[in-house]
C-alpha positions as CSV (number, residue, x, y, z in Angstrom):
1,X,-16.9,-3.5,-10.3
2,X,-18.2,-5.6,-7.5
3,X,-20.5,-7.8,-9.8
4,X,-23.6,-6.0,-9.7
5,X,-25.5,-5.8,-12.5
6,X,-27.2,-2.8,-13.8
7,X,-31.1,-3.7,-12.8
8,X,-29.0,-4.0,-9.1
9,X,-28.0,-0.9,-9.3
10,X,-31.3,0.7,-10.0
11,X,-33.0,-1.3,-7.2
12,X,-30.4,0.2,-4.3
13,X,-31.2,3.2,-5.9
14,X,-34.6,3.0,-5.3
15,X,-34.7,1.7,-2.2
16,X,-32.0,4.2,-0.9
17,X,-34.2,7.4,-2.5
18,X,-37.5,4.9,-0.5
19,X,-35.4,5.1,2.6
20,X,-33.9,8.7,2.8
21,X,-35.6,11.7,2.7
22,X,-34.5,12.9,-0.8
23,X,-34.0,16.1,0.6
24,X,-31.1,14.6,2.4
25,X,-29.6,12.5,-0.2
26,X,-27.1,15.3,-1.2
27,X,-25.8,16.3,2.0
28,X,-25.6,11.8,2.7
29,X,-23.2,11.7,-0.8
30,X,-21.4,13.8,0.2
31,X,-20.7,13.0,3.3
32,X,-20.0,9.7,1.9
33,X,-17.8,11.0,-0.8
34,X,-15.6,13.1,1.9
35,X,-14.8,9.6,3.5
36,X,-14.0,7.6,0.7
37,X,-11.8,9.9,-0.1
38,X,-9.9,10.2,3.2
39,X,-9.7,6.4,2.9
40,X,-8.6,6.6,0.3
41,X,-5.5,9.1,0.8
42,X,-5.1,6.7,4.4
43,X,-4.6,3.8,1.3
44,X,-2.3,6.0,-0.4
45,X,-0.4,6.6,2.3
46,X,0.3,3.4,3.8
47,X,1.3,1.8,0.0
48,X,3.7,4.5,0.5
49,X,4.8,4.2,3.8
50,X,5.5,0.5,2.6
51,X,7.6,0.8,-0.2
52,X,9.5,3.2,1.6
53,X,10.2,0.0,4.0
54,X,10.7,-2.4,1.2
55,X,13.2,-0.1,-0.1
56,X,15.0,0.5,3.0
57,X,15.0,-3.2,3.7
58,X,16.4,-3.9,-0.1
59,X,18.9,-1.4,0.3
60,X,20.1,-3.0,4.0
61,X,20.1,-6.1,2.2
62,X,22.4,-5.4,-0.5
63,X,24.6,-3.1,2.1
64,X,25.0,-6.3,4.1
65,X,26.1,-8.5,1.2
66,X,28.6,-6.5,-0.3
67,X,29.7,-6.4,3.1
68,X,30.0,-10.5,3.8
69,X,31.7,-9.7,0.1
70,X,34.6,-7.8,1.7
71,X,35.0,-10.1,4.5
72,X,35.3,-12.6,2.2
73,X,38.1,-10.9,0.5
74,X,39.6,-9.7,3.4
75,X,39.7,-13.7,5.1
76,X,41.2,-15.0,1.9
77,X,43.8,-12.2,2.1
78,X,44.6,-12.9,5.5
79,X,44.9,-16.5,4.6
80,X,46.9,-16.5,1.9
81,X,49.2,-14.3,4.1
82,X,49.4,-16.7,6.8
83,X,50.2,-19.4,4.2
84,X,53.4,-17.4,3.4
């Protein structure tokens, strides 16, 4: 996952149960726990929040060419009726 190697692992482990009381240690992954998940959901949120945008901006993009589309048609109209 982040390049840590099992015999890593095991060494934060011990020096995490060295540092806190292991007593503690529960209540400390938990807490821990709680806020990965509320960034997490933050994460979600904002992917969201940004493909809403992406979509709105597609959408208003494509609106606004099929637009320049009909004034296109609508000058060549105009000019062939002028040319009449």
């Amino acid at each position: 996952m982040f390049g840590f190697g099992f015999s890593e692992i095991i060494t934060i482990l011990v020096v995490v149960i060295v540092l806190i009381n292991p007593k503690e240690l529960p209540s400390i992954v938990r807490k821990i726990g709680k806020m990965y998940g509320k960034i997490m959901r933050q994460i979600n949120h904002l992917k969201k929040v940004y493909d809403e945008f992406e979509e709105e901006v597609k959408f208003a993009s494509d609106l606004k060419s099929s637009g320049d589309d009909k004034l296109q048609i609508n000058n060549t109209i105009n000019f062939k009726e002028k040319i009449k």
